[in-house]
FIMIZA-967319 format. One record per atom (N, C-alpha, C): x, y, z. Coordinates in pm, 1 decimal, m for minus. Example, Ala and Ser with C-alpha at 12.3 -4.5 7.8 and 13.67 -1.06 7.14 Angstrom:
residues 2
(node (1319.0; m569.0; 780.0))
(node (1230.0; m450.0; 780.0))
(node (1320.0; m330.0; 780.0))
(node (1285.0; m225.0; 708.0))
(node (1367.0; m106.0; 714.0))
(node (1290.0; 3.0; 787.0))
end
This chain:
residues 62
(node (9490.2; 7233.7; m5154.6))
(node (9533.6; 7096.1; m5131.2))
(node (9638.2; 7059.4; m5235.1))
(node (9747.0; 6999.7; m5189.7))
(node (9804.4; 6961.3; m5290.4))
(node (9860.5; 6776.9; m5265.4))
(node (9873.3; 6719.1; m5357.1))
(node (9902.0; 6602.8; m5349.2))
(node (9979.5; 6508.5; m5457.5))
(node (10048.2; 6423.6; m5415.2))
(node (10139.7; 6298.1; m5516.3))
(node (10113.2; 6201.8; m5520.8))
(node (10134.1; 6149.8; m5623.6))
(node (10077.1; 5983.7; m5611.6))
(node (10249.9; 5896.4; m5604.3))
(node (10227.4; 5851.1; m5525.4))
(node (10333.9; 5736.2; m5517.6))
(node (10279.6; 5576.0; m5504.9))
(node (10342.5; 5510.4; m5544.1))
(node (10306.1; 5346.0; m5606.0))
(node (10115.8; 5352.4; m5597.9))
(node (10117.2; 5485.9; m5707.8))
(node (9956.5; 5488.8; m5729.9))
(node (9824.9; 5539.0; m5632.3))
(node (9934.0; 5544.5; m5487.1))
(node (9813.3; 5616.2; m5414.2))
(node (9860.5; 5748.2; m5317.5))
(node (9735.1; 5821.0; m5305.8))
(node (9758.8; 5993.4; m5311.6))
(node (9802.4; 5970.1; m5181.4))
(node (9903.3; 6084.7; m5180.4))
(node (9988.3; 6147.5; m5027.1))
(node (9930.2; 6328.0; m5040.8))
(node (9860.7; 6354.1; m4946.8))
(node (9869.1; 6440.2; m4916.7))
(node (9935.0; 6572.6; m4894.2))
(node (9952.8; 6659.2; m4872.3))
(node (10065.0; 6718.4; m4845.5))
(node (10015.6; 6893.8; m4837.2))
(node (10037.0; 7001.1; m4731.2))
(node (10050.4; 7136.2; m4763.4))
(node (10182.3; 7193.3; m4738.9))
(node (10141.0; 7278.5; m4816.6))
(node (10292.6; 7427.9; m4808.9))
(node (10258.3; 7531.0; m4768.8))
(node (10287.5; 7650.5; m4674.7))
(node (10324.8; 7743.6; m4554.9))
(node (10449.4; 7799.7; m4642.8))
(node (10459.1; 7926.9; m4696.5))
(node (10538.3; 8018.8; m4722.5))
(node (10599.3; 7991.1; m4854.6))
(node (10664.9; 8094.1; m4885.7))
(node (10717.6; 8110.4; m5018.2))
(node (10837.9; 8101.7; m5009.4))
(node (10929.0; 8099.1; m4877.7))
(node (11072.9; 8099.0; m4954.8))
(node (11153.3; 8084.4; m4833.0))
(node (11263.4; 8058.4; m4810.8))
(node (11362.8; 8023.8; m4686.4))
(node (11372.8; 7860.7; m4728.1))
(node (11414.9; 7847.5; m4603.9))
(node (11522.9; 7699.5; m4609.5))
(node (11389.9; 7585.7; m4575.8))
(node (11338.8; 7471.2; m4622.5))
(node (11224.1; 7444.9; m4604.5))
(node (11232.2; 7324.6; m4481.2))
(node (11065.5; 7336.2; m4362.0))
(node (11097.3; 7259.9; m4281.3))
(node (10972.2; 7194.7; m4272.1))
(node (11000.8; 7009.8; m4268.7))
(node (10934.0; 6975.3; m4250.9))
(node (10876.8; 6863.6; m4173.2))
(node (10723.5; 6919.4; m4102.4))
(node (10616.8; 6832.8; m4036.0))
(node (10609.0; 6691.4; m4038.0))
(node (10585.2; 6617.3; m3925.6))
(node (10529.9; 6505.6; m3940.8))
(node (10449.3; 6464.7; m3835.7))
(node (10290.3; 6437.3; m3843.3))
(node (10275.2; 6384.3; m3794.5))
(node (10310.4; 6321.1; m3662.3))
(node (10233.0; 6272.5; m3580.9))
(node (10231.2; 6117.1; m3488.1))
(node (10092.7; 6057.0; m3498.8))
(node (10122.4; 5926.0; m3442.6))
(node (10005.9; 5861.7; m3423.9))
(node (9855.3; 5931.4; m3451.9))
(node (9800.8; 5883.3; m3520.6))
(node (9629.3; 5891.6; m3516.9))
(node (9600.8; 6094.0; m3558.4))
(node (9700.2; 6140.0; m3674.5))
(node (9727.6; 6291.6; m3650.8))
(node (9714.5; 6290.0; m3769.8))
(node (9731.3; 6453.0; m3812.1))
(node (9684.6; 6475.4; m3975.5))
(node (9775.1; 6605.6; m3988.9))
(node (9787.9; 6662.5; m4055.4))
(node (9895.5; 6730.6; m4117.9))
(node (9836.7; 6911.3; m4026.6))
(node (9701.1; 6883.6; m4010.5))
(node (9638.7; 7003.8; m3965.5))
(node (9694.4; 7017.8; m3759.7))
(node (9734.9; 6925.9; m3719.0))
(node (9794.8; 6966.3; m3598.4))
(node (9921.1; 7115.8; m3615.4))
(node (9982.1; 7054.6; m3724.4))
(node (10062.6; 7153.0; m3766.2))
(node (10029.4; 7337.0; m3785.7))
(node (9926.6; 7348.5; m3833.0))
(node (9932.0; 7435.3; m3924.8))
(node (9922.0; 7601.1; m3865.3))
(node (9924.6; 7619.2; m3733.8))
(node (9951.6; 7719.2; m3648.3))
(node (10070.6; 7762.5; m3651.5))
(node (10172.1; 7612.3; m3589.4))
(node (10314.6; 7631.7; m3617.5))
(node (10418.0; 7686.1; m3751.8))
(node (10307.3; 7619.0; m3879.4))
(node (10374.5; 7590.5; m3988.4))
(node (10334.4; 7736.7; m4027.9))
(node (10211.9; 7826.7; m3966.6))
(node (10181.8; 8016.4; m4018.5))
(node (10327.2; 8043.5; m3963.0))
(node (10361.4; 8016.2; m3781.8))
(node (10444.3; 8118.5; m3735.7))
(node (10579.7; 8095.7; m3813.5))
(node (10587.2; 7974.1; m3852.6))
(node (10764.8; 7984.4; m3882.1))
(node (10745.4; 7958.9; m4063.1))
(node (10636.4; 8015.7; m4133.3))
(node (10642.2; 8075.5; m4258.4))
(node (10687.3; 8202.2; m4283.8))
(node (10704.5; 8273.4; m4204.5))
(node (10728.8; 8385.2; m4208.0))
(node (10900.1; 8390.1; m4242.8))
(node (10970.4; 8287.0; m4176.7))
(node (11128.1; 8271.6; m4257.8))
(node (11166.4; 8161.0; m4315.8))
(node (11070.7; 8045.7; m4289.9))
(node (11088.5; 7926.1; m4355.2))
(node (11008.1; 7867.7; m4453.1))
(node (11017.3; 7799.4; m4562.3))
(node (10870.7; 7703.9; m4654.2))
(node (10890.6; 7588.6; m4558.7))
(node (10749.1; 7595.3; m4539.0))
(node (10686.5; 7496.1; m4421.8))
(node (10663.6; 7380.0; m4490.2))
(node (10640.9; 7259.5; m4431.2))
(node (10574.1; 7146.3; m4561.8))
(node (10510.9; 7066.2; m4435.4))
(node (10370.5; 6996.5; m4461.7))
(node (10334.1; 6898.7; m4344.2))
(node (10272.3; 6821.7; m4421.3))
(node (10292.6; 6694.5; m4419.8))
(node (10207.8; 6555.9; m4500.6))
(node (10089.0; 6494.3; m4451.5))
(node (9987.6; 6405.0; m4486.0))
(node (9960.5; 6328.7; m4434.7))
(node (9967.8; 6161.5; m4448.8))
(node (10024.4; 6089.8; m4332.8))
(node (10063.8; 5927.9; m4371.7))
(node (9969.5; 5908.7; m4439.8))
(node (10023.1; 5762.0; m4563.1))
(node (9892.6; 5682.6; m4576.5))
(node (9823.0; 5655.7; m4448.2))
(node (9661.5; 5676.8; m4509.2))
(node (9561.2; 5588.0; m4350.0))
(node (9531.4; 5744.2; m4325.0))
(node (9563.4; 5812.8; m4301.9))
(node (9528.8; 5939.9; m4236.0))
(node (9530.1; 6071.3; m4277.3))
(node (9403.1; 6140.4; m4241.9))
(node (9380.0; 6249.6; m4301.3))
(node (9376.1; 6256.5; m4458.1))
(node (9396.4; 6328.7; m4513.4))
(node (9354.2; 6295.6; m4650.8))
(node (9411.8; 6269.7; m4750.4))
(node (9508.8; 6162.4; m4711.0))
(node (9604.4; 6042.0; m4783.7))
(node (9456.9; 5955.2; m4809.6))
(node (9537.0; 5881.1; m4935.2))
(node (9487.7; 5691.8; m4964.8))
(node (9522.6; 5636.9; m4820.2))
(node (9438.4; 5535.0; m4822.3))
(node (9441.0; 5427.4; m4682.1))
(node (9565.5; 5328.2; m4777.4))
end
């Protein structure tokens, strides 16, 4: 898990690969960073993947 605090509350966030041009996830509605993470294996393989989760969801601060 990795995570940032911005104006004090945690953002979520994973990383998918070590190196290439980096692309990144977002979410929709009522979603969590883990919809991603099938996509974010296949295209680790040439890209650093990144997928967040909004505040409110998944395992962000509300």
């Amino acid at each position: 898990m990795s995570a940032i605090h911005i104006d004090n509350r945690l953002v979520h966030y994973e990383v998918v690969g070590r190196r290439g041009a980096p692309v990144i996830f977002l979410h929709s509605w009522l979603g969590s960073w883990r919809y991603w993470l099938p996509t974010m294996e296949h295209a680790s393989e040439r890209y650093r993947t990144f997928a967040l989760d909004f505040w409110g969801f998944g395992e962000s601060d509300r």
